[in-house]
N, C-alpha and C positions, 0 to 999 in steps of 0.2 A: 306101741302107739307113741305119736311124735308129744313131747313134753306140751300144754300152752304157751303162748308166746307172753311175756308181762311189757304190757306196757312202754316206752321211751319216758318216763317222767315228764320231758321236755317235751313231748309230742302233745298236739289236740286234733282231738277229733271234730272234726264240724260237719254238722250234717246242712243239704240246701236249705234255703228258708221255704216256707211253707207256702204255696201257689195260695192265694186270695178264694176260697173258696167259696165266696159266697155269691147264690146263686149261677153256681153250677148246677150244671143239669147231667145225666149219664143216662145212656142207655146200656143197661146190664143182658149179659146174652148168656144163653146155658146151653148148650149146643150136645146134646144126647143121643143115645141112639136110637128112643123111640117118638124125643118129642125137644123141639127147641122153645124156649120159653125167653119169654124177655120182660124187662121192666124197667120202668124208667123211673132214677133214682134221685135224690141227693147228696149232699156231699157227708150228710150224716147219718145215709140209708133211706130215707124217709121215702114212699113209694107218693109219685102223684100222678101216676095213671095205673089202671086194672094192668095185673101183671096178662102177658098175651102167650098160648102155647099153642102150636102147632107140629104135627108129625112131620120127621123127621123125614125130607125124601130121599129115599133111594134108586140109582147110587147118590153121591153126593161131591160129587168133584167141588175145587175153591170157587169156584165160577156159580155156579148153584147154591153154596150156603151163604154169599153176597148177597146174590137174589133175593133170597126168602130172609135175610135179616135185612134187606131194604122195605121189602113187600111189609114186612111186621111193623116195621119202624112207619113206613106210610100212616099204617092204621091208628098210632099213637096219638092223641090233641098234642098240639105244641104246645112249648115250654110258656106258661104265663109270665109274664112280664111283670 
């Protein structure tokens, strides 16, 4: 097993700065094999609409799970303002 690497002393790491997250909204998707479930998030998890599952159609080509994760997202209220 290769040794860990330490460090440059002289090196920094920077990570991006943090996107402004407030009020973000996300639609979270779960895409299964018996049922796709969605919910719509915050930026801290927080749920603010009923999470939505529906089965899973088969087959499922990418054309078709667009579909049914538009048709789901329809049914969401929108993001309050």
């Amino acid at each position: 097993m290769p040794e860990p690497r330490t460090p440059d002393p002289g090196q920094t790491t920077r990570r991006p700065p943090a996107p402004d997250d407030a009020g973000t909204i996300t639609l979270s998707v779960d895409c299964g094999g018996s049922g796709i479930k969605a919910a719509v998030l915050d930026a801290a998890g927080t749920a603010h609409a009923e999470p939505v599952r529906v089965p899973t159609p088969y087959p499922l080509p990418p054309s078709r799970l667009v579909e049914t994760i538009a048709e789901i997202a329809a049914t969401l209220p929108p993001p309050s303002a």
